[in-house]
C-alpha positions as CSV (number, residue, x, y, z in Angstrom):
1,X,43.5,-1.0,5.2
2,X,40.5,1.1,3.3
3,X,38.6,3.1,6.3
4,X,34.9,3.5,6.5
5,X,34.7,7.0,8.8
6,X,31.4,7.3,10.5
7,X,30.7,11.0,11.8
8,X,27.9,11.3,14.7
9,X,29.4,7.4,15.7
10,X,28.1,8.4,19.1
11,X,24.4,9.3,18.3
12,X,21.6,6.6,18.9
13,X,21.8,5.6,15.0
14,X,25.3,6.2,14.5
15,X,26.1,3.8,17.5
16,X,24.1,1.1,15.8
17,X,25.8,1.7,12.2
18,X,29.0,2.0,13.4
19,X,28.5,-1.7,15.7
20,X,27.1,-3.2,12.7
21,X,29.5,-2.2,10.3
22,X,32.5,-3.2,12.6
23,X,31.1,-6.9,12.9
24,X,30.3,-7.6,9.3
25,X,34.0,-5.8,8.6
26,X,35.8,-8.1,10.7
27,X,38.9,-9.9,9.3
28,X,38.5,-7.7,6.2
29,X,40.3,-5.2,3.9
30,X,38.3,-2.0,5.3
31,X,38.6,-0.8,9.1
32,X,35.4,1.5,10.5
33,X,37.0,4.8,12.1
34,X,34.0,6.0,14.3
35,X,34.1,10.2,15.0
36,X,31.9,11.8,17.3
37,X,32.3,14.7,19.4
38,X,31.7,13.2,22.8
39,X,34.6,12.5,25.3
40,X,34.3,8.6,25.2
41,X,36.7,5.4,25.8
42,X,33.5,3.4,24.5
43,X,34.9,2.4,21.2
44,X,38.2,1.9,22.0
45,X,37.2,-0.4,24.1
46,X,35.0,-2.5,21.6
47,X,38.1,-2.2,19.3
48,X,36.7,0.4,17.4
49,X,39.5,3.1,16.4
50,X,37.5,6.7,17.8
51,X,38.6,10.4,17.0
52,X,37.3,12.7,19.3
53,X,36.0,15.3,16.8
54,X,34.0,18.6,16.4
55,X,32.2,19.1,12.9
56,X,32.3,22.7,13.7
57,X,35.7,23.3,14.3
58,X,38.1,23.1,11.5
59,X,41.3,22.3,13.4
60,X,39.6,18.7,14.5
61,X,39.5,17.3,10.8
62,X,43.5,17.0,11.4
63,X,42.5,14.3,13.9
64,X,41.2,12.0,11.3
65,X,43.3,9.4,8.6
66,X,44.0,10.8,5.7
67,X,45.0,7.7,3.8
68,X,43.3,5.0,2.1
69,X,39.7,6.9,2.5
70,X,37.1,4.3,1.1
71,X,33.8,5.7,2.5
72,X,32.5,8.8,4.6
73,X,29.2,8.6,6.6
74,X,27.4,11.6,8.3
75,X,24.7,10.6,10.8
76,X,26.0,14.0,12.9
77,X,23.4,16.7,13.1
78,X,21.3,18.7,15.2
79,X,17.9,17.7,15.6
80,X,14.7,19.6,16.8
81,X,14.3,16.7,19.4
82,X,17.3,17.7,21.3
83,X,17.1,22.4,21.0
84,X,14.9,23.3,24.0
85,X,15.1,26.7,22.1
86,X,15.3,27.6,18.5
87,X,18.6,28.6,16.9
88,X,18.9,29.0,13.6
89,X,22.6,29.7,13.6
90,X,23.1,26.3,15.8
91,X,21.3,24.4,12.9
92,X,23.7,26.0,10.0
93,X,27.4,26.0,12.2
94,X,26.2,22.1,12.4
95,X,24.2,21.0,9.9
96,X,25.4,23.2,7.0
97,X,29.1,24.0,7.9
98,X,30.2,21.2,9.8
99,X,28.3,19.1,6.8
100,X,30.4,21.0,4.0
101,X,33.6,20.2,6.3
102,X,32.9,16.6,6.5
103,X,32.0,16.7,2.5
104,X,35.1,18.7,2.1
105,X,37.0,15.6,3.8
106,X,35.9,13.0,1.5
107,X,37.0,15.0,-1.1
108,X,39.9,16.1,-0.1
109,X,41.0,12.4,0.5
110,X,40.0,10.9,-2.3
111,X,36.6,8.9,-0.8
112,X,35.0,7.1,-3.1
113,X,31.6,7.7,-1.4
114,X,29.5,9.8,0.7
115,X,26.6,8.8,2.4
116,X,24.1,10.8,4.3
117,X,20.7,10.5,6.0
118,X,18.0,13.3,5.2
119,X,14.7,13.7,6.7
120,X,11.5,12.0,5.5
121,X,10.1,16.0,6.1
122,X,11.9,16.4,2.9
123,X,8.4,14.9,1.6
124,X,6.1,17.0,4.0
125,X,4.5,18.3,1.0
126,X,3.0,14.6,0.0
127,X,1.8,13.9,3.9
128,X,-2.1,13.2,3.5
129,X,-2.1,13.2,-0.5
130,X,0.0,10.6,-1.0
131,X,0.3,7.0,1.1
132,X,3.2,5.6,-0.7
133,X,5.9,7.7,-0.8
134,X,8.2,7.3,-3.8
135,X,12.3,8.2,-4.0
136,X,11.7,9.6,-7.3
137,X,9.3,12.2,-5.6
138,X,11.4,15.4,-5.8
139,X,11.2,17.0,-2.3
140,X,8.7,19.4,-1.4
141,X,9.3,21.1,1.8
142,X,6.9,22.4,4.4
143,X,8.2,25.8,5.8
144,X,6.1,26.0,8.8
145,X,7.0,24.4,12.1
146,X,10.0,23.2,14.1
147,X,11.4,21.4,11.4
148,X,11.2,23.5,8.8
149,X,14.7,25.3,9.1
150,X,16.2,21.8,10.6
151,X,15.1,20.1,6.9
152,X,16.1,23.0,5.0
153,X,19.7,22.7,6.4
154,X,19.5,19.3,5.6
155,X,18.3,19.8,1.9
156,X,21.1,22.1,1.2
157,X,23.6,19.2,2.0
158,X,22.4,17.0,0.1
159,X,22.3,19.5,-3.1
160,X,26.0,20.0,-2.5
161,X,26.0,16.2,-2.2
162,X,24.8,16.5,-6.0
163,X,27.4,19.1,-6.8
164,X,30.3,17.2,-5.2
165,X,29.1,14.0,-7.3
166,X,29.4,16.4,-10.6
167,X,32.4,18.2,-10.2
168,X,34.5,15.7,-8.2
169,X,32.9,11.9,-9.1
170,X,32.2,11.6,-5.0
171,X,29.4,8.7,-5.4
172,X,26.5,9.9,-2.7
173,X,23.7,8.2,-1.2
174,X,21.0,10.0,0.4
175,X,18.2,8.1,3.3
176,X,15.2,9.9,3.5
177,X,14.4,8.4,7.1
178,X,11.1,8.5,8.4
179,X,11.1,7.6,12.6
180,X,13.8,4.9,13.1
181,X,12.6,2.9,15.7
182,X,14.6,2.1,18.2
183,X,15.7,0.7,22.4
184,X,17.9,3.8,23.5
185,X,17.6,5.1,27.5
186,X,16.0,8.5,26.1
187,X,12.2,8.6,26.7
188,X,11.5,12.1,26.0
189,X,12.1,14.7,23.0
190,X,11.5,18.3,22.1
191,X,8.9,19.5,20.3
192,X,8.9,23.6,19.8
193,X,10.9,23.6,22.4
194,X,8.5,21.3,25.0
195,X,9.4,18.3,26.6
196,X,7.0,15.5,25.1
197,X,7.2,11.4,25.8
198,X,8.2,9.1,22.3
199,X,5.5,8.0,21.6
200,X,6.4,4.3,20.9
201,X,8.4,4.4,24.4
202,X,6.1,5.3,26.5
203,X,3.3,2.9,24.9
204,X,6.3,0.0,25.2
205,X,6.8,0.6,28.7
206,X,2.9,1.1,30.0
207,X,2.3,-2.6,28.1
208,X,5.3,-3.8,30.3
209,X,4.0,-2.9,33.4
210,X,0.2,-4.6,32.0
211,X,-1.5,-0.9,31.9
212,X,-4.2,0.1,29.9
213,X,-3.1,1.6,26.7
214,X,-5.2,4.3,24.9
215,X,-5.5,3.6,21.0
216,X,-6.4,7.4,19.9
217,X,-8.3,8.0,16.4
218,X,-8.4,5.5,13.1
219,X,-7.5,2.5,14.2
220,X,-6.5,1.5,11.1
221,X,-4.3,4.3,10.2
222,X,-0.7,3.2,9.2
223,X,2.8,3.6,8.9
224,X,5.8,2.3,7.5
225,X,7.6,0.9,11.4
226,X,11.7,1.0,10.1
227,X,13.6,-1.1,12.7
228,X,17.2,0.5,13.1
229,X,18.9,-2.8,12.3
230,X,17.0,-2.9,8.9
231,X,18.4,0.9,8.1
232,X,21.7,-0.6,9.1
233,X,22.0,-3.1,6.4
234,X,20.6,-1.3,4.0
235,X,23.0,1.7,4.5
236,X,25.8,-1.4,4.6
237,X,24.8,-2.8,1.4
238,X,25.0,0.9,-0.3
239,X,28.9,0.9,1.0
240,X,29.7,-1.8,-1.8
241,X,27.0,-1.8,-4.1
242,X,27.9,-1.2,-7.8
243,X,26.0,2.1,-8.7
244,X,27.3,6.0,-8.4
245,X,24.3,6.7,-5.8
246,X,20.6,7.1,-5.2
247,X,18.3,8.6,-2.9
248,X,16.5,5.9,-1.4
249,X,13.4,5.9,1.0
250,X,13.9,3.9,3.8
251,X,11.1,1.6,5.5
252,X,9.9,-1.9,4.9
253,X,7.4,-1.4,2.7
254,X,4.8,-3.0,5.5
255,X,1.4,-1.1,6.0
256,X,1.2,-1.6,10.0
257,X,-1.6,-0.1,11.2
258,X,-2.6,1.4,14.6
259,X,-4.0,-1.2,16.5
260,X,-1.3,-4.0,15.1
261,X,1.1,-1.8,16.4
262,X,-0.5,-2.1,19.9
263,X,-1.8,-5.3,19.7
264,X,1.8,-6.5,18.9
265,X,3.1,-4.3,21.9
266,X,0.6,-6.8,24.5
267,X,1.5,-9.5,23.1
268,X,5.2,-9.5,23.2
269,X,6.1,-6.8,26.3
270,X,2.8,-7.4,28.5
271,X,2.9,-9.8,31.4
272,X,1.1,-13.2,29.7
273,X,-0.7,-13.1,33.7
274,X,-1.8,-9.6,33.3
275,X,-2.0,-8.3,29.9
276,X,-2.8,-4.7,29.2
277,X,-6.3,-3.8,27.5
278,X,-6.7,-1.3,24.7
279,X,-8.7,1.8,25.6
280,X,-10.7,2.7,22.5
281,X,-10.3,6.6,22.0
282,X,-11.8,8.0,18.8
283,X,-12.4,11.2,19.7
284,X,-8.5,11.7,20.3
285,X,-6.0,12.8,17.4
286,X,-4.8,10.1,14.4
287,X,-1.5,10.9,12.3
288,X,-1.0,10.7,8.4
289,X,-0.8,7.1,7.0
290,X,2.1,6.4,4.7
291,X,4.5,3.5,3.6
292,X,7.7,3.8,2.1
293,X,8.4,2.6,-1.6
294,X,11.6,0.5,-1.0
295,X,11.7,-1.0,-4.8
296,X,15.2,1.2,-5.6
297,X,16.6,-0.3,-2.5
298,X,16.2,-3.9,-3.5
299,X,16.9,-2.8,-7.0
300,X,20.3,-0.9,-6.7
301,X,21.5,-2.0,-3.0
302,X,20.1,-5.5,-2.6
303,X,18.8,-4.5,0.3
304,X,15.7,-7.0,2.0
305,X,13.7,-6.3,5.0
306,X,15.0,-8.7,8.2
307,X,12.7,-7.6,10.6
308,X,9.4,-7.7,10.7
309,X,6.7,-5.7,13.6
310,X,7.0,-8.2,15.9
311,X,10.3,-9.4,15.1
312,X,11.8,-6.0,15.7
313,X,9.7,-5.7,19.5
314,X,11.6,-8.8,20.5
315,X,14.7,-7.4,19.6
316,X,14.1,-3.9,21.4
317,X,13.4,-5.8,24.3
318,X,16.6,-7.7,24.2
319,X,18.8,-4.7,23.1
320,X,16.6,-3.4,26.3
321,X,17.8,-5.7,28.5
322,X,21.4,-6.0,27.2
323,X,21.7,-1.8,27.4
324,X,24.7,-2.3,25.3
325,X,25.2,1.4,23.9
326,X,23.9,3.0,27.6
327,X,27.5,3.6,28.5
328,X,28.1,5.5,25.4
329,X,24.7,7.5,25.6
330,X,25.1,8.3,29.5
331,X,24.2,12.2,29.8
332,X,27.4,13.8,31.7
């Protein structure tokens, strides 16, 4: 059978990739191989073939099939959300040479494509002058902050992406990924080494319980909300579709603004007896608005939009409820 490998299988993206791809793939020609360096029996029992593997350690690539490579997907990486101190040497043994080692394994086995999601930071240099951001921006870096170095490790994987596709034909396709929303048990992430609630979680859970929720700044400010199962089938569709590669934005396309995303919140997580009631902050800090141009995705990949705002809040709440990856993502 032709095997899809999926590194960073066990990550909160990953684990929805890797699911999706095993149940469109059933009864096919291609078999998903999810690798992830967690000590888990999680796939193997959901019939999913796992190798325990280290991107950082040479010896662990010997783990993995070496026949009848189709496709190689890295979703493994280390984030600023998850370093309660900065290391820049963590960022390059992972992102840089265990990247190069997975890159190296494609080729090496005769893949006939690599794909790989990049920051939407890539942009940083568009945030405020630009609200539609365009995959034929080139990137332009900001190199202040805590994800500078984390984005710069990034960018260099994707130029040797670009050099692999030269010299060795290894189709690549890159996903800028702005925040991929999605139900996981984590409720908190780092930020310059702080502890800070998600944002979207912790406003999720207060309309829940029927609190008040605080709307801080423009109201009408935007953004493009990408529902993980929408980045699934896009990535899906780039597996088979008939081009040599692309960098594509992901997103929807959607303008949502600031108070839709609340207002969508109440109506579809807030007890119908006790509603919560938006607190009107102006005064309080707004982000950049931005939407994602998605026209290269429809384009090349065929990809389509599934879920709209509210359509994605029902599903959170039943992936919620159903907790089906919590076993997988259970801190040790």
């Amino acid at each position: 059978m032709k095997k899809i490998v999926i590194f960073g299988a066990t990550g909160n993206i990953g684990a929805y990739f890797t699911d999706y791809c095993a149940e469109q793939l059933k009864g096919t020609e291609y078999e998903v191989i999810a690798a992830g360096r967690k000590d888990t029996s999680f796939f193997d029992e959901h019939g999913i073939r796992y190798c325990r593997v280290d991107i950082t350690r040479a010896e662990d690539f010997e783990k993995l099939p070496s026949e009848n490579i189709y496709a190689v997907v890295n979703f493994a990486g280390l984030l600023p959300a998850y370093l309660k101190e900065y290391d820049p040497f963590k960022y390059i043994d992972t992102n840089i040479t265990g990247g190069v080692r997975i890159l190296e394994y494609a080729r090496i086995n005769n893949a006939d494509r690599f794909l790989y999601t990049q920051s939407w930071s890539e942009q940083g240099g568009y945030w405020g002058k630009s609200e539609v951001l365009s995959p034929k921006m080139p990137k332009r870096l900001i190199y202040t902050g805590d994800h500078a170095f984390y984005v710069i490790t990034k960018s260099m994987i994707v130029e040797t992406m670009e050099h692999y596709k030269q010299e060795y034909g290894l189709k690549n396709f890159v996903f800028r990924l702005p925040n991929v929303y999605l139900y996981s048990p984590e409720k908190e992430y780092y930020v310059d080494g702080i502890a800070r609630p998600i944002g979207y979680r912790y406003m999720i859970d207060r309309a829940s319980r029927g609190e008040d929720i605080e709307l801080w700044g423009n109201p009408d400010a935007f953004k493009d909300i990408l529902y993980v199962k929408d980045l699934c089938q896009m990535m899906y569709k780039a597996l088979f579709a008939s081009v040599d590669g692309g960098t594509y934005n992901a997103g929807t396309g959607v303008k949502t603004t600031l108070r839709e995303q609340i207002e969508g919140m109440i109506e579809v997580c807030s007890p119908k007896d006790h509603p919560s009631k938006i607190i009107s902050k102006p005064e309080g800090a707004t982000f950049t608005s931005f939407v994602m141009d998605i026209e290269n995705a429809r384009e090349e990949l065929g990809y389509e939009p599934q879920y709209s705002y509210r359509d994605y809040l029902i599903d959170y709440k039943k992936e919620e409820a159903l907790g089906r990856f919590n076993a997988l993502w259970q801190r040790s």
